[in-house]
C-alpha positions in Angstrom: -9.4 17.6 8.0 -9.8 19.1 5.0 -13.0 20.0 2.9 -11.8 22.0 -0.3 -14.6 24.8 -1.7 -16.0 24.1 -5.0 -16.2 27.1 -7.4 -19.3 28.4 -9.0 -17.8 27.3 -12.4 -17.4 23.7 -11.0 -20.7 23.5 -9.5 -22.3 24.3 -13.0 -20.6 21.8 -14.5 -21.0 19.2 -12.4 -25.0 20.2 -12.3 -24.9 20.4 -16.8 -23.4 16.9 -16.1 -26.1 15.6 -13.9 -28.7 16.8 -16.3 -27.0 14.9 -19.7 -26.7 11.9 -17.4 -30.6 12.1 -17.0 -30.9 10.9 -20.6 -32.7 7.3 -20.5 -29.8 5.5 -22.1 -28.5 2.0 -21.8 -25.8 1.4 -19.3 -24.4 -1.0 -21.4 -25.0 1.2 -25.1 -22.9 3.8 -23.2 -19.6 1.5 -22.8 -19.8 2.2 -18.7 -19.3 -0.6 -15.7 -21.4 -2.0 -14.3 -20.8 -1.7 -10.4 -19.8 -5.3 -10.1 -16.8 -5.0 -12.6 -15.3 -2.5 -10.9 -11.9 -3.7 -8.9 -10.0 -2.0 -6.2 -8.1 -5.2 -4.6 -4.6 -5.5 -5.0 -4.5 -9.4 -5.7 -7.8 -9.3 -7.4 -9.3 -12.8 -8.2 -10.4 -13.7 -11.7 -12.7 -12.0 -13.6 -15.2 -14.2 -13.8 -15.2 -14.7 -9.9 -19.5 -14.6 -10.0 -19.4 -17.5 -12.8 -22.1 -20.3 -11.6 -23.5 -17.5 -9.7 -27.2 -15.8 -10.0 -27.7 -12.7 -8.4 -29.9 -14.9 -5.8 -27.1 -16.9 -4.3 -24.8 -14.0 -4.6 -27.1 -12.2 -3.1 -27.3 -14.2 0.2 -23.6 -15.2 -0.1 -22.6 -11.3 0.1 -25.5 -10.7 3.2 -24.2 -13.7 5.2 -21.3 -11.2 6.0 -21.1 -9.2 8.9 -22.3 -5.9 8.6 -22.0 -2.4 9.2 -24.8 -2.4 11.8 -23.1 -5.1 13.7 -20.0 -5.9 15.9 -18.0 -6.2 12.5 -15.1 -9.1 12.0 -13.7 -10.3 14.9 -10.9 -11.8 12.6 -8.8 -9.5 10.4 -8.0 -12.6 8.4 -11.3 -13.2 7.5 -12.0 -9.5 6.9 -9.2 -9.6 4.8 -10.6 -12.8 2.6 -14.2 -11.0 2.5 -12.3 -8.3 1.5 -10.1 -9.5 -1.5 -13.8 -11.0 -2.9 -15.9 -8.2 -2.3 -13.1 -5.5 -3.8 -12.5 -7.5 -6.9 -14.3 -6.6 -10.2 -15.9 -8.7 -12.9 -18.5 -9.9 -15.2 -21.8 -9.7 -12.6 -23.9 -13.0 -11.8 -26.5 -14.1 -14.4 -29.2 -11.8 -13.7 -26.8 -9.6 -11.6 -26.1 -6.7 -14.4 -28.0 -3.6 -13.2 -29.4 -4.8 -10.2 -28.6 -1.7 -7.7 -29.8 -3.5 -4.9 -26.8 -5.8 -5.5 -23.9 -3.1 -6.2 -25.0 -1.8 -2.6 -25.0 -4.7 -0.8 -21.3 -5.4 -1.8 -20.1 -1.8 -1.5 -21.7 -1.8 2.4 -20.2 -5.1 2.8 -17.1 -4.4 2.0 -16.9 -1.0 3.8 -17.7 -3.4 7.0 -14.9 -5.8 5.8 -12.1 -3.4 4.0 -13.2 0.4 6.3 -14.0 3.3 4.8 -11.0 4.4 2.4 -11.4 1.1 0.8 -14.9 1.3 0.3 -14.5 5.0 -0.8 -11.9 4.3 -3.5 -14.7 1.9 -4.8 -17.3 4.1 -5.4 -14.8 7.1 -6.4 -14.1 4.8 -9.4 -18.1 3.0 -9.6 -19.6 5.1 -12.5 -23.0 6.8 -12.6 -23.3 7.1 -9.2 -26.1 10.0 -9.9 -28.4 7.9 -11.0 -27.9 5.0 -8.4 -29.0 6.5 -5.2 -28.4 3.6 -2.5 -24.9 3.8 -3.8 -24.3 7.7 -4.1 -25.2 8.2 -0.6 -22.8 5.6 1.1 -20.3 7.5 -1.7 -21.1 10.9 -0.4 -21.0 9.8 3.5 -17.7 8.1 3.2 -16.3 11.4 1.3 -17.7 13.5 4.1 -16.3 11.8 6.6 -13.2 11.2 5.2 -12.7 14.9 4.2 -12.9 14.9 0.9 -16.1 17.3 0.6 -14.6 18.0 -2.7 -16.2 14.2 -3.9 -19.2 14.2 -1.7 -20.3 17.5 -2.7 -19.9 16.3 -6.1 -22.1 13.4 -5.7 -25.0 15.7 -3.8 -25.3 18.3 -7.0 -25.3 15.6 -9.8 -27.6 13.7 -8.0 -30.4 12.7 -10.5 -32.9 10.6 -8.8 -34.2 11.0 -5.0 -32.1 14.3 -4.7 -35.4 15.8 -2.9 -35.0 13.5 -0.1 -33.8 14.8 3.6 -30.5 13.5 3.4 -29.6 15.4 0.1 -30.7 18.7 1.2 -28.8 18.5 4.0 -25.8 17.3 2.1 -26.6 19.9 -0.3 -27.0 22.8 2.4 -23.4 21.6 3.8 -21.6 22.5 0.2 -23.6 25.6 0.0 -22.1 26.3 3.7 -18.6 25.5 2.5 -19.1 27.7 -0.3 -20.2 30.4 1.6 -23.5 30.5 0.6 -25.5 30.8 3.1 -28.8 31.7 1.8 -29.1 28.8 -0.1 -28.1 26.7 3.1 -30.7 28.0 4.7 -33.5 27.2 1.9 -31.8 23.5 1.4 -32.4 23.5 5.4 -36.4 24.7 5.9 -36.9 21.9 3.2 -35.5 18.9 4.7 -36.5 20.3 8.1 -40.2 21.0 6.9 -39.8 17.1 5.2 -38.1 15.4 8.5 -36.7 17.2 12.0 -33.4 17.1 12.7 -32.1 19.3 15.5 -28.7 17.6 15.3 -28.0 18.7 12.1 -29.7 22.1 12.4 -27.1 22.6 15.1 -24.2 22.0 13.6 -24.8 23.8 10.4 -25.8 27.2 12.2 -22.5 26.4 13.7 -20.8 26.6 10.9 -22.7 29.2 9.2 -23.4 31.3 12.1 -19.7 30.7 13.6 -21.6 29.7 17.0 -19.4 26.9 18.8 -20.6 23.2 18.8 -21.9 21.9 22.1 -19.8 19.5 23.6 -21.2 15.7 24.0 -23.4 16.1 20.8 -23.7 13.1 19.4 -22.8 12.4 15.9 -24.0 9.4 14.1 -23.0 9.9 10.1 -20.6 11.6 8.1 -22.5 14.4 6.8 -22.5 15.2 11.1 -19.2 14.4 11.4 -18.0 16.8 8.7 -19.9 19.4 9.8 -18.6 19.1 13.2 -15.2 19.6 12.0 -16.0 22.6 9.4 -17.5 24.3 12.8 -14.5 23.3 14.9 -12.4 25.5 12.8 -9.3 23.5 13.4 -10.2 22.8 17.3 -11.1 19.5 18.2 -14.6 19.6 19.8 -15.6 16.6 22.2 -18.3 14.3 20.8 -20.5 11.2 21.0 -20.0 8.5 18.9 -22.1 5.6 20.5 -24.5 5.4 18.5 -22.3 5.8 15.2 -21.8 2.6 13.1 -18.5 1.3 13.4 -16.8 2.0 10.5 -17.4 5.9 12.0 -15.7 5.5 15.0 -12.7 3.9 13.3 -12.4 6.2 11.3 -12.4 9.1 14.1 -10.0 6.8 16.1 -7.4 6.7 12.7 -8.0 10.6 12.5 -7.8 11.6 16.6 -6.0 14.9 16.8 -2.7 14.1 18.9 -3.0 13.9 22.5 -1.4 16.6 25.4 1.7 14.4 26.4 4.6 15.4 28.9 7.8 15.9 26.8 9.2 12.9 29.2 8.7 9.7 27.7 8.2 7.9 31.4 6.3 10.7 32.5 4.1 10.5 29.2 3.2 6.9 29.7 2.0 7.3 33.4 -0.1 10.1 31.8 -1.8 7.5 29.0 -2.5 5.7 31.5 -4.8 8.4 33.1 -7.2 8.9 29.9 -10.0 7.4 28.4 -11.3 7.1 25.2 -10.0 8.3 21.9 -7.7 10.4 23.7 -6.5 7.1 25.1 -6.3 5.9 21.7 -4.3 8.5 20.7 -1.8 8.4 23.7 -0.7 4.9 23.6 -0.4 5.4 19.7 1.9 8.3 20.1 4.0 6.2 22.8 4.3 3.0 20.5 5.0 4.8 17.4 8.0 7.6 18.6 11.5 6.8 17.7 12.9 8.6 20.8 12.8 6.2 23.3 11.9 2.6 22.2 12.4 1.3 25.7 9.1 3.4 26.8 7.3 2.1 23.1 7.9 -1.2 24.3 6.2 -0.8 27.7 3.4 1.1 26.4 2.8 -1.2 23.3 3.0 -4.2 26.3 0.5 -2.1 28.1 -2.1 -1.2 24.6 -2.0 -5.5 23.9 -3.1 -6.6 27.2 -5.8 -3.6 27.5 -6.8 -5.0 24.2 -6.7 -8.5 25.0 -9.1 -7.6 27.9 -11.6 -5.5 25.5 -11.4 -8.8 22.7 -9.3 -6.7 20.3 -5.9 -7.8 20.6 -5.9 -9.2 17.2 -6.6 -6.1 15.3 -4.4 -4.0 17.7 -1.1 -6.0 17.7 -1.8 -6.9 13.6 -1.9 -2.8 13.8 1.4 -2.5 16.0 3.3 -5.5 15.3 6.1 -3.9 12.7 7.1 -1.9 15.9 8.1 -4.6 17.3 11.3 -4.9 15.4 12.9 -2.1 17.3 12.2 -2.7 21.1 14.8 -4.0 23.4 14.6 -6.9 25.5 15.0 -5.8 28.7 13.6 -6.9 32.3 10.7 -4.4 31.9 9.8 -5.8 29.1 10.4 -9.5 28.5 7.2 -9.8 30.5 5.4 -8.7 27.5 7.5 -11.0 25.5 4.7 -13.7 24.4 2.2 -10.9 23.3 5.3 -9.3 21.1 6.4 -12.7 19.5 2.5 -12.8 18.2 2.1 -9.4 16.9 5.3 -9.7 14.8 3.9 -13.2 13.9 1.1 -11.3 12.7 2.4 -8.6 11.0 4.7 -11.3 9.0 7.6 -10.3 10.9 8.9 -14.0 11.2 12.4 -13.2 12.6 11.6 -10.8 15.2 9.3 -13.0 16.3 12.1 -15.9 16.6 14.4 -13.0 18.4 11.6 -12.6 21.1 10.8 -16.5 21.2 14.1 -17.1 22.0 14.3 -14.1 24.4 11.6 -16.4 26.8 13.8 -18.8 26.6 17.2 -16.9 27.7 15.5 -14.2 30.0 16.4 -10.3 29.9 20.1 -9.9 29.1 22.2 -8.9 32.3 22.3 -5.5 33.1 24.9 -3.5 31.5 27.5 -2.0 34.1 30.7 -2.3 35.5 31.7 -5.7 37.9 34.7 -4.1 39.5 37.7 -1.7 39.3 41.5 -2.3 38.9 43.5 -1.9 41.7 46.7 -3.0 41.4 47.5 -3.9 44.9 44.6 -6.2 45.0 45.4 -10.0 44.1 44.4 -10.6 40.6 44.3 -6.5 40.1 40.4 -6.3 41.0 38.9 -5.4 43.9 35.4 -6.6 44.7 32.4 -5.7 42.4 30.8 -2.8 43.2 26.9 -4.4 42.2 26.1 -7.8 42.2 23.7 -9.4 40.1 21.1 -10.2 42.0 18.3 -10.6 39.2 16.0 -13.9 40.4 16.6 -16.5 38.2 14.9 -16.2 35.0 11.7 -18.4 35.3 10.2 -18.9 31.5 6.4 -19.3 30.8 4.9 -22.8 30.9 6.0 -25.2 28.5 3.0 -25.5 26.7 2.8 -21.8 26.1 6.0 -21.8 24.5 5.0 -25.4 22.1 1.5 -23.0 21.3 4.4 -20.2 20.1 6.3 -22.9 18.5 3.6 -24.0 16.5 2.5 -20.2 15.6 6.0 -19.6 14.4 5.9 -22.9 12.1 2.1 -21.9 10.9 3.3 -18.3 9.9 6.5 -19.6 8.1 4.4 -22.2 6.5 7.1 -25.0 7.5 4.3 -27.5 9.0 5.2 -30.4 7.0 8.0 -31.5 8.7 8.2 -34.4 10.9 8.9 -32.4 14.0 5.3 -30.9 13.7 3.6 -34.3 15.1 5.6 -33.6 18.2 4.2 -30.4 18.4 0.6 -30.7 17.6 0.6 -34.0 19.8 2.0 -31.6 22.8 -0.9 -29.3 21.8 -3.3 -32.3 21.6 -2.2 -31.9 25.8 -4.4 -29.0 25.9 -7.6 -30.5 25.1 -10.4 -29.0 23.5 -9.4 -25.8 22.6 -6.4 -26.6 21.0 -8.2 -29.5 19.0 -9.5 -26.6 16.1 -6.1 -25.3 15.1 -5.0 -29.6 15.3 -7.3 -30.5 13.4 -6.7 -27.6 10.6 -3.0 -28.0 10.0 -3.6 -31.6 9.7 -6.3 -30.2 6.7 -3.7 -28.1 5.5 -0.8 -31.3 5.7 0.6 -31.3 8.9 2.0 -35.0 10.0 -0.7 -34.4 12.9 -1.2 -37.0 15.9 -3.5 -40.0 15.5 -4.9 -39.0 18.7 -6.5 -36.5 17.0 -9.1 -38.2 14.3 -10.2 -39.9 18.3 -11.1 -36.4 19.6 -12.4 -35.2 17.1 -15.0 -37.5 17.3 -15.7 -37.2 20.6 -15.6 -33.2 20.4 -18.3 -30.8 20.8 -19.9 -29.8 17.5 -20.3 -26.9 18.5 -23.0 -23.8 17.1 -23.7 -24.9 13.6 -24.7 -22.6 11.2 -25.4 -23.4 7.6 -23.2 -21.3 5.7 -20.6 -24.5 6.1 -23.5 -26.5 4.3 -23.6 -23.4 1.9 -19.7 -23.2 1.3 -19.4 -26.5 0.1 -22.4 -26.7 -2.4 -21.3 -23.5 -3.7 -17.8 -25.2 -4.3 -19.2 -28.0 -5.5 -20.7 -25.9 -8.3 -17.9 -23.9 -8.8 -18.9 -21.0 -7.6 -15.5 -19.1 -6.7 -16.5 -16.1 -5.2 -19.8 -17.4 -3.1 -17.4 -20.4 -2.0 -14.8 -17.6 -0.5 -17.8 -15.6 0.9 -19.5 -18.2 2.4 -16.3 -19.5 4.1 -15.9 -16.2 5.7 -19.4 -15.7 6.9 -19.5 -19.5 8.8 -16.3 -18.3 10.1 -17.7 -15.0 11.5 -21.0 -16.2 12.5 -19.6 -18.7 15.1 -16.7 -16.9 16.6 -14.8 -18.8 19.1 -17.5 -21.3 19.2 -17.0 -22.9 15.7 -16.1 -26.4 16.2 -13.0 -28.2 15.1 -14.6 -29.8 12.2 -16.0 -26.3 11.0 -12.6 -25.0 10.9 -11.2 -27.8 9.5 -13.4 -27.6 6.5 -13.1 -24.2 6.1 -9.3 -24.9 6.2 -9.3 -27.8 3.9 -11.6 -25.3 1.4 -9.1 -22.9 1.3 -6.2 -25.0 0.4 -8.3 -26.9 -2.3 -9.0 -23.8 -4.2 -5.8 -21.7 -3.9 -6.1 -19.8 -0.9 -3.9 -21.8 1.3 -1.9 -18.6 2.4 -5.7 -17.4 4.1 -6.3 -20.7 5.7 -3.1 -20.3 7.6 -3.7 -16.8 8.4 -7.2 -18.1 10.3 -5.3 -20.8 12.0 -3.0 -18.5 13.1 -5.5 -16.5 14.6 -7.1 -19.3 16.5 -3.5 -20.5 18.1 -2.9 -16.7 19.0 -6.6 -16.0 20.8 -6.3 -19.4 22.5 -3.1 -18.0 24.3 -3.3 -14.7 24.4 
């Protein structure tokens, strides 16, 4: 991790520009964005995304979504909706222009829905960030922890209001640490510790300034600690604690774990992942799924990382994460077992034919081995003698068949092919399933699947449910034709209920998507919902 020293000459500047940006001038009279215009996504929606909006209702459409305080999305499809909304620019919600309050709310939802280099390309490109503190401090926190000290350092010096709180003297003793200036650390220190204690932080930067090591377990709960940690570490990788960090820190430790002691065996390396914990757990298994050597051992240990997630109510984001490796395992007896779980990470990764390759491969079985039936001898009849190994594999038994119909109908959802009469075979073997399966049933019919009339019977005689009423919410908003508080809102009922939302909830939600151009989402969710009933 890198955190680059800024020059006396850059620092003046960047404190000159502070000072001209103090100048009480018009946002608008100086040509700049306002927050809410500016666009990161890569299919952005329309510009006028907030039109039939007030800065009200997109107020509480934008705080219906999970936070950063929270558990987060338990769907990476409806992160990834959230995401496309809260990451694309344009003209703000009638009263909405200038309201900081606002800007910060989207920029800390979407760091919960996109992570943190999302959310800090955002602010890199949100102007005036010196004079909009609630937004400069998320800006300088992601920068820290993403190692661009460069950026956050930036942000601490131009600073213009609240630059005498806590927070920015510490940020601000940091980049005088980096800079080697340790005088004025130690100033920016006695004044934020003389304003509010913080022994953690007083810790970590006499580590770094006094070159004393950093204890190991402290626990680190933002990215001005996390930065500082590493500056100390001096290229080591010191053991910390991370519980009580929001979640968007510990991801972003797990996506930046230093690699992890493995044997130079492949076999013997995966009986040793097995033996950690943690992020050096993490970092095993990622090591294992990701090598090129030996794809046989990838495959077991990416078998091993699904069902450990399954069990921890992650397998969605970990096989989403993992499931272009799939492409190059072989299908072998140690690991057709695994087979199912590979068919839905390729499923989600958009990898339709790999998946087909491993649906088919639980049909088949594991190929026979690969050796030699018998020798030629000549003076044997025929020329062979007897074989020297028998195959004596037990006979292949496949899963049960309404496994394989649930993978069936996940390969027809992720190919979008579920208009075709054989679906109502398929969703009517589903129907078989009862109540769980009666969500994704009643969704594909939404979205025009030749579904079952068996359905429309349980769906009245279903379980509603936990309501919640951001369904209630979605649907006015559409009615009004508000775009992005429709999308928004659709997310957050979505994420609010979990597993428990009711067929009819995600059959709206469904139908929503599809009537406004966002039918490729809607399939993504019911995708989802077949592969956590199964999985």
């Amino acid at each position: 991790m890198s955190f680059p020293m800024i020059s006396r000459i850059s620092l003046a500047v960047l404190l000159l520009a502070g000072s001209a940006s103090a100048q009480d001038i018009e946002v608008r009279q100086l040509g700049a964005l306002d927050p809410l215009e500016v666009q990161i996504a890569d299919t952005p929606l329309e510009s006028d995304l907030w039109r039939a909006s007030s800065a009200d209702t997109a107020r509480a459409a934008i705080a219906a979504l999970p936070a950063t305080d929270g558990p987060g999305y338990r769907s990476p499809a409806l992160a990834e909706l959230a995401a496309r909304v809260l990451l694309s620019g344009g003209e703000p919600p009638a009263g909405g222009r200038g309201d900081a309050a606002l800007a910060a709310l989207r920029a800390e939802r979407a760091l919960a829905a996109a992570g943190a280099p999302a959310a800090f390309a955002l602010l890199e490109r949100t102007p005036q960030l010196e004079r909009r503190p609630e937004l400069a401090r998320l800006h300088a926190e992601l920068a820290f922890a993403l190692g661009r000290g460069n950026e956050g350092c930036r942000t601490a010096n131009g600073l213009v209001e609240g630059r005498d709180q806590p927070y920015w003297l510490r940020a601000r003793a940091f980049c005088h640490a980096l800079n080697g200036e340790d005088a004025a650390a130690e100033l920016s220190v006695d004044l934020a510790r003389a304003a509010e204690p913080d022994p953690t932080f007083d810790t970590l930067i006499y580590a770094v300034t006094l070159e004393q090591p950093v204890p190991a377990g402290i626990a680190v709960d933002s990215g001005l600690e996390w930065a500082l940690v590493h500056v100390a570490a001096n290229g080591t990788h010191p053991d910390v604690d991370l519980d009580d960090a929001p979640q968007w820190l510990r991801d972003v430790a797990e996506l930046t774990a230093p690699p992890a002691e493995l044997p130079d065996e492949w076999a013997a390396a995966l009986s040793a992942a097995q033996e950690f914990e943690g992020g050096e757990r993490s970092a095993a298994y990622d090591q294992l799924i990701t090598q090129g050597q030996d794809r046989l051992v990838a495959g077991l240990a990416l078998g091993e990382w699904l069902s450990a997630a399954r069990t921890d109510g992650r397998f969605l984001q970990v096989a989403r994460r993992y499931g272009e490796e799939v492409s190059t395992i072989p299908v072998t007896e140690g690991t057709i077992g695994f087979g199912g779980h590979f068919t839905m990470a390729a499923l989600l990764a958009g990898d339709i034919r790999t998946a087909q390759r491993w649906r088919r491969a639980l049909d088949d079985g594991p190929p026979a081995p690969d050796y030699a039936t018998g020798l030629v001898d000549p003076t044997k009849p025929g020329g062979f003698e007897e074989p020297l190994i028998a195959d004596d594999r037990p006979e292949w038994q496949p899963p049960s068949p309404r496994y394989l119909v649930a993978l069936d109908t996940a390969i027809a959802v992720a190919e979008d092919r579920i208009r075709r009469d054989s679906m109502e075979a398929l969703l009517g073997a589903r129907m078989e399933s009862g109540e769980p399966a009666l969500g994704s049933v009643a969704a594909l019919a939404a979205l025009g699947a030749p579904a079952p009339l068996e359905y429309r019977i349980a769906l009245l005689e279903a379980s509603t449910g936990e309501t919640n009423n951001y369904l209630a919410g979605m649907e006015a908003a559409d009615f009004a034709g508000a775009r992005a508080e429709t999308l928004l809102l659709a997310a957050a009922a979505l994420s609010e209920g979990g597993d428990s939302v009711s067929a009819q909830g995600l059959m709206r939600v469904c139908a929503m998507l599809d009537r406004v151009g966002f039918r490729d989402m809607a399939l993504k969710i019911v995708l989802e919902r077949i592969i956590l009933e199964i999985a």
